[in-house]
C-alpha positions in Angstrom: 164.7 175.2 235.7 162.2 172.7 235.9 159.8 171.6 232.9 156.3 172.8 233.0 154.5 171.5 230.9 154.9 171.1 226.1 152.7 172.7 223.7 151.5 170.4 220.7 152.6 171.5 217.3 151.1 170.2 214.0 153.6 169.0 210.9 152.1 167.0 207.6 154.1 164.5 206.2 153.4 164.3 202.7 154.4 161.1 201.4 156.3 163.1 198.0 156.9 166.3 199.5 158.0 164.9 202.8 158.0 167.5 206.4 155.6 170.4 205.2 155.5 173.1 208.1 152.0 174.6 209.3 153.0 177.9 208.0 152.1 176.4 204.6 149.5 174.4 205.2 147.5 176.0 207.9 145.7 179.2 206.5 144.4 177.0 203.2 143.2 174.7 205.7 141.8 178.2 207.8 140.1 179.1 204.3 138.9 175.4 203.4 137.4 174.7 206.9 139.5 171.7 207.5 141.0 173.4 210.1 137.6 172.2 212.0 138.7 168.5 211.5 142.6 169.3 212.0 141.9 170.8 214.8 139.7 168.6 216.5 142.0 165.7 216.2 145.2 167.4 217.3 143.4 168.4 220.7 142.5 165.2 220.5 145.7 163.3 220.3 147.3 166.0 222.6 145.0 165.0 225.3 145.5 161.1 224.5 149.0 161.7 225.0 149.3 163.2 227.8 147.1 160.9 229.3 149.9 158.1 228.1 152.4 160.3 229.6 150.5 160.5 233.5 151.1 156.6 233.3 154.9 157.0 232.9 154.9 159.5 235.4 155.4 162.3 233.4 152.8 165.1 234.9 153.0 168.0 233.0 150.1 170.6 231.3 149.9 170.5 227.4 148.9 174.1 225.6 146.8 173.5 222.2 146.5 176.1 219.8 142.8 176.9 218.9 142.1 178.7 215.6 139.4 181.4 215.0 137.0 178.6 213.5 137.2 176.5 216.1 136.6 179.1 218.9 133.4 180.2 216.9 131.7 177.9 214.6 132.8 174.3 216.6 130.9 173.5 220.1 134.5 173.9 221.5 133.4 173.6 224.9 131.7 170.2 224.2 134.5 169.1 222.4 137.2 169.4 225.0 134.5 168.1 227.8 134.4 165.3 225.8 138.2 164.8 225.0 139.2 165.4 228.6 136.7 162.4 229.6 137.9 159.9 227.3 141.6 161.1 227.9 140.7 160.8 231.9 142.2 163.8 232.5 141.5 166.3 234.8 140.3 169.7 232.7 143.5 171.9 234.8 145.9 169.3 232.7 145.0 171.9 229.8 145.8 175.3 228.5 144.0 176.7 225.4 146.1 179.2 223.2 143.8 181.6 221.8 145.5 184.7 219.6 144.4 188.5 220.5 142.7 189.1 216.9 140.7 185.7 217.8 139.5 187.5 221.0 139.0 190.5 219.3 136.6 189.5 216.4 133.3 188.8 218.3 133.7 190.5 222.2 131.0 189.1 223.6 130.9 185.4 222.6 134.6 185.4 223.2 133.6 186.6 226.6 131.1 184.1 227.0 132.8 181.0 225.6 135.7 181.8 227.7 133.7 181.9 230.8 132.4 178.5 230.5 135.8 176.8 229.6 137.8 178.8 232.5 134.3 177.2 234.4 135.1 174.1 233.4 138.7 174.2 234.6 140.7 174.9 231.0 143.6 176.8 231.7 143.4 179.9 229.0 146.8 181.2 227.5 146.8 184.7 225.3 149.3 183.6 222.3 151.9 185.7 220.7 150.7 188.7 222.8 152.4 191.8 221.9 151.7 191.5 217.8 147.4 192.5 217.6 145.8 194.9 219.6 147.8 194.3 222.9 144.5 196.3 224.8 145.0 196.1 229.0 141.4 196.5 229.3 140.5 193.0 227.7 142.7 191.4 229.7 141.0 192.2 232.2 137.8 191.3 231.0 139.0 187.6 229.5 140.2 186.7 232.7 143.3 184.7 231.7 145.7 182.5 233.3 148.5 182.8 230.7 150.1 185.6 228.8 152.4 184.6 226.0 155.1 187.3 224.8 155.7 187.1 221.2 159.1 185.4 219.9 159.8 189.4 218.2 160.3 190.6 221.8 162.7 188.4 223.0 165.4 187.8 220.3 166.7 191.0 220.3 166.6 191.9 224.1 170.7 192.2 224.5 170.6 194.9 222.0 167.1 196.6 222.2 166.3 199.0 224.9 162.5 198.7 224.1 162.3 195.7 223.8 163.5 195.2 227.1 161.3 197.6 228.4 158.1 196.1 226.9 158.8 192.8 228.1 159.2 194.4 231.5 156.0 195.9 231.5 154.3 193.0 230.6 154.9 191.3 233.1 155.0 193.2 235.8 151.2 194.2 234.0 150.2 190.5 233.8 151.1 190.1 237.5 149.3 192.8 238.8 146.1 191.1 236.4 146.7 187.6 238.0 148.4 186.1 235.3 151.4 184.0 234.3 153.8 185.5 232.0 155.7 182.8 229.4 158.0 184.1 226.5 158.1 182.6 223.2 161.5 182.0 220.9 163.9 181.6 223.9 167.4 180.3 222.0 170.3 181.5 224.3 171.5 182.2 228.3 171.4 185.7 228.0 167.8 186.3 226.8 166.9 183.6 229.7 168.7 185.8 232.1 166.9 188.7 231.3 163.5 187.1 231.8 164.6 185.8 235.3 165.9 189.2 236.5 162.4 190.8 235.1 160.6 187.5 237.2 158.3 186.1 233.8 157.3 182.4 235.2 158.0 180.2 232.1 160.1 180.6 228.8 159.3 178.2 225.5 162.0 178.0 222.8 165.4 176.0 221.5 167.5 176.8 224.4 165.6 174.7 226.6 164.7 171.9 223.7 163.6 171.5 220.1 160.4 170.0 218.8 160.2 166.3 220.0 158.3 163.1 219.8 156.4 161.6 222.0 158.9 159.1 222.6 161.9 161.9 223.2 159.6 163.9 225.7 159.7 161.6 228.2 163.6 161.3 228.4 164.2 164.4 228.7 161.7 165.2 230.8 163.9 162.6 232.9 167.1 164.0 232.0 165.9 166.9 233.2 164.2 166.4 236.0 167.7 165.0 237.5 169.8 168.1 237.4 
């Protein structure tokens, strides 16, 4: 019942079009290669703000999304050395989401590059698991701390029997690898009560707040905290 830690999410704000969301904005940058420079600042300010968090007490882990450019054609391991120093934050302060396909495309050097972040202390989170090529066997060879079940999973678990079932094995599979479980899309009690009677560690979603700013974190972090 107690916060664990955010995950920073990108929105443009266009000054006609006003709020865009990243579904529409993020494969054209994917496509353009901006997604190098977007995603180099949003770790980036991520890191920055949690570092302005720790001095208001607030000491929680922040997850950044990491596209497939980033993981292959950036020095990503140079980058977050050098964010994490200029941030001052220890590396265990952050969890990288990397997606299954991303994993999937280049074995090896995803082996690799993995091997040297989890070295340097990154936290590694499998994102929207469930939805590519769900394999056992590379989970065990990525060595993860985090497994994230897909939002698709959990809204229908009062009414789907396999859903229920998946979701089950999931975790009790990501426990027996080492791993913490978190599902995505959590919007009401029930689907939370499923997920503590199956033991997954962490849940994400609107039931326990909305995207917030910076600002709005730290109260309800508070708020929180209290009950």
């Amino acid at each position: 019942g107690q916060p664990q830690g955010m995950e920073a999410l990108v929105r443009w704000q266009h000054p006609e079009h006003g709020l865009i969301p990243p579904d529409e904005f993020i494969s054209i940058a994917e496509e353009t290669g901006l997604i190098l420079e977007i995603g180099e600042r949003v770790l980036g300010e991520a890191c920055r703000q949690l570092a302005r968090w720790r001095e208001e007490g607030i000491d929680l882990r922040v997850s950044v999304n990491i596209s497939a450019l980033q993981f292959f054609e950036g020095d990503l391991l140079a980058q977050v050395t050098s964010v994490l120093t200029e941030a001052g934050l220890e590396p265990e302060s952050l969890i990288l989401e990397v997606t299954e396909s991303i994993l999937m495309d280049r074995v090896d050097q995803a082996v690799d590059t993995l091997f040297q972040l989890r070295k340097l202390g990154v936290g590694i989170s499998i994102d929207d698991f469930g939805t590519g090529y769900s394999s056992l066997s590379y989970l065990k060879r990525f060595d993860v701390d985090e497994v994230k079940i897909d939002r698709s999973f959990v809204i229908d678990v009062g009414r789907s029997r396999e859903d229920r079932a998946l979701i089950t094995a999931v975790t009790y599979l990501s426990h027996k690898l080492g791993a913490r479980v978190c599902a995505e899309g959590v919007e009401d009690a029930a689907q939370l009560t499923f997920l503590n009677k199956v033991k997954c560690d962490e849940y994400q979603g609107y039931f326990c707040s909305r995207p917030v700013s910076p600002g709005a974190l730290v109260d309800l972090v508070r708020t929180t905290n209290k009950k």
